[in-house]
N, C-alpha and C positions, 0 to 999 in steps of 0.2 A: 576444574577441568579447563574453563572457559582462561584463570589464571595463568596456567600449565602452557596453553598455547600460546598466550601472549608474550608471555615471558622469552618462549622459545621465539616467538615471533623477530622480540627487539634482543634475541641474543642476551640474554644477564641470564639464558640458562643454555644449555648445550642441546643441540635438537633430539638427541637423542635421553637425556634428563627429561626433558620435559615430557616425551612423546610416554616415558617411564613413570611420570609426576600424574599426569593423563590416565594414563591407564590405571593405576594404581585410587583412585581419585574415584572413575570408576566401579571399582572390584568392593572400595568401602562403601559405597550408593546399594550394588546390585545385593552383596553376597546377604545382607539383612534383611533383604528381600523389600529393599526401599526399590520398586523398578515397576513400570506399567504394562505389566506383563501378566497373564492371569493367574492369578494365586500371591501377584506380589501386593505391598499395600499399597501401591498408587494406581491399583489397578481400579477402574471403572469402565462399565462398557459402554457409557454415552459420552462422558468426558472427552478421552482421546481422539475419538473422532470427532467432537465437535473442535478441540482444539485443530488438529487437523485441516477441518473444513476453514477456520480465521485463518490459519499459517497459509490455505491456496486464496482466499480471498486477497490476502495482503501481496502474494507473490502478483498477481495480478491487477492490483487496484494499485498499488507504488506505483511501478513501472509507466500503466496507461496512464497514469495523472502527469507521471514524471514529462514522459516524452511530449505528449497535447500542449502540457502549459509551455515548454522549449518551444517548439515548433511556433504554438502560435504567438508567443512573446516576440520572436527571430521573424516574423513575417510582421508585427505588427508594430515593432521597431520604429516605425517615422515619425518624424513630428509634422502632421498633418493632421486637420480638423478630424478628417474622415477616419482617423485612427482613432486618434480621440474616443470616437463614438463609436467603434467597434469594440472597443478596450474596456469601453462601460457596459457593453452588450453581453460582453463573455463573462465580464464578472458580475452579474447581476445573479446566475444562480447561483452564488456561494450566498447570498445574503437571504435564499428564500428559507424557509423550516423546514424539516426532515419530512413532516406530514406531506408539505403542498409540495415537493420533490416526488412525493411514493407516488401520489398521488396521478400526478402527470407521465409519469413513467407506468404507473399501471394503467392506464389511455391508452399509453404509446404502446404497452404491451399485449395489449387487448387480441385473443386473435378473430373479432368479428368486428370490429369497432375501432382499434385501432390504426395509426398512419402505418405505424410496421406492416401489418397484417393487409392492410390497402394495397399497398408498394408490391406487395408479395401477390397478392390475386391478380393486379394489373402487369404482372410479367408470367403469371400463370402457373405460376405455384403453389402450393397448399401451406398456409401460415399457419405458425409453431407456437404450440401453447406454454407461452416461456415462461410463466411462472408457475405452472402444475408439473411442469418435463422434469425430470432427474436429473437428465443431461443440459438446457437449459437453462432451470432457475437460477442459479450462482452468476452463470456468467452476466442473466441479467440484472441481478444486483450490483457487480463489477460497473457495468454500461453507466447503472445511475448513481454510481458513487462516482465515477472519473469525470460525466456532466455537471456532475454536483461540487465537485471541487477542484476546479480548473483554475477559480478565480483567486484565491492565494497564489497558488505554486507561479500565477501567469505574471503578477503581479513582483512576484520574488525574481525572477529570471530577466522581466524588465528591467525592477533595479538593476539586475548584475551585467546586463548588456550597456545598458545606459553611465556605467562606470568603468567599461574598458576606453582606453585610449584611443583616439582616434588615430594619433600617429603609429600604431601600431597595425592598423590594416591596411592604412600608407605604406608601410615599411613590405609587408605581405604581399602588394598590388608589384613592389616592382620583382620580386622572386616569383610573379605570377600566379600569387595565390588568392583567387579571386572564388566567388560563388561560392560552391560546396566546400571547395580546397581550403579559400578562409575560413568556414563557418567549423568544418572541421580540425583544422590543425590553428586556429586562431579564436574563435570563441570559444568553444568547450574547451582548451587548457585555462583558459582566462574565467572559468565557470564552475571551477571546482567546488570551491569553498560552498557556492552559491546552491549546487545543485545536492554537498552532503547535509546543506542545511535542509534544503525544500524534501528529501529522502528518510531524513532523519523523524521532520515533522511530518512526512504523509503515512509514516510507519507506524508512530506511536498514535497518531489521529485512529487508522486504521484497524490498530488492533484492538481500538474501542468500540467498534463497529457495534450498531443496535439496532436502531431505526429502521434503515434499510428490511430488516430482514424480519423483524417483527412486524410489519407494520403491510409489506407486499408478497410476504410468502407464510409468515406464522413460526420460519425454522424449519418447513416442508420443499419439495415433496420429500416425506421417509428421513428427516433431520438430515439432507445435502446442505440445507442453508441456517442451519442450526451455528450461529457461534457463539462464543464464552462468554462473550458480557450477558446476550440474551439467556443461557444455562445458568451462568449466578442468578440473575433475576429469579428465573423460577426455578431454580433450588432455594434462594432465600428468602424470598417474598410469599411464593406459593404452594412449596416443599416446607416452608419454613425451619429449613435446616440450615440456619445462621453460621454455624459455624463452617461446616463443607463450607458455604457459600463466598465464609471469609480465606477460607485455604487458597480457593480456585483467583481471588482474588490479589492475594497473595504471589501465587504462581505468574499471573497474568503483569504484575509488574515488575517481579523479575526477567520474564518474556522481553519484554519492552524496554527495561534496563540494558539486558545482553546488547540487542541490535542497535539499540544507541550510542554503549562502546566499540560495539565491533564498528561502525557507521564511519562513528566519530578517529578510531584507530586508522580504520582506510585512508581517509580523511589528511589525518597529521601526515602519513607516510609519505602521500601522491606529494605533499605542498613541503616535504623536506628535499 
């Protein structure tokens, strides 16, 4: 299927072939009853929603990594001391371990003891139990994944600034494209390449996701923060159903193969 479209994508099929190739592609998955629907065989009822739960986490933890490390790579850009030492301050948590990360962010998330929960009594409102809430605990695993790896992506986005031309925002200053104007229509076309790689890798980082969520929720409340690497585990470790465990496995790297082509397709197009 994922061929069907690409094909059609670069034209070596006709959109309507393909859309035809697709569909048919399809028909030979569902009609044998290969489909995760209940009664078919891919069917499981904690699986797909745990897969589910990884595919919102990464929708979410890409992007906020993506945009933080831009942003603050783009403000921290100078070559001054005191950048310097900003630049080593922001990437210090990427060097800490998953443990002493939970760890500090289960502090921050405290709601009797924590800064959050402080912040929140001292303007007079009743602080959120973000890691027992339903509606809550993802996001705050989101929070401490995007703190937690800021210092790659920040670090990649410097390189990519620090390799555009200067006569090139010279040339922008006098068409008057200065502040946001250049930051927009002069650094991000010059940041492409730079940002399908940092995308590429926060995706495939991401969709290994474990720690986090073992470690400051269990996969709770009610399996909202349940994802697949954490379900292999205890389907193969603790279910000791090695084989499921190798399937889900299986599945979880073709997962991560697809959005790397599809990444990597975007990619070739924008820079043809």
């Amino acid at each position: 299927m994922l061929a069907s479209l690409y094909l059609g994508k670069t034209r070596r099929l006709s959109r309507f072939n393909a859309i035809a190739l697709g569909i048919v592609s399809a028909l030979l998955v569902v009609l044998p009853g290969f489909h995760p629907g209940e009664g078919g065989r891919w069917y499981d009822r904690r699986f797909w929603p745990t897969v589910g739960n990884t595919i919102l986490f990464v929708a979410f933890a890409v992007p906020g990594v993506t945009i933080s490390a831009l942003l603050l790579a783009a403000a921290l850009n100078r070559e001054t001391r005191a950048m310097g030492v900003l630049r080593t301050l922001f990437f210090l948590s990427q060097v800490l371990s998953v443990t002493v990360v939970t760890l500090i962010w289960q502090i921050m998330f405290s709601p009797r003891q924590g800064l959050i929960a402080n912040i929140t009594n001292a303007l007079g409102g009743t602080p959120v139990t973000w890691l027992t809430d339903d509606q809550f605990a993802m996001a705050a695993i989101v929070i401490t994944t995007v703190w937690w790896s800021l210092g790659i992506a920040m670090i990649l986005f410097l390189a990519g600034l620090q390799d555009i031309s200067k006569d090139i925002y010279e040339a922008a200053a006098l068409d008057n494209a200065k502040g946001w104007r250049a930051f927009w229509y002069v650094t991000l076309p010059n940041l492409t390449r730079t940002t399908t790689l940092v995308v590429v890798l926060q995706i495939i980082l991401h969709f290994q996701v474990f720690g986090q969520s073992h470690l400051m929720t269990q996969g709770g409340p009610n399996d909202t923060t349940q994802v697949l690497v954490r379900y292999i585990y205890q389907t193969g470790f603790r279910g000791s159903e090695l084989g499921r465990a190798s399937a889900m496995v299986v599945f979880l790297f073709f997962v991560m193969g697809a959005f790397s082509a599809i990444q990597f397709i975007v990619g070739r197009e924008k820079n043809a």
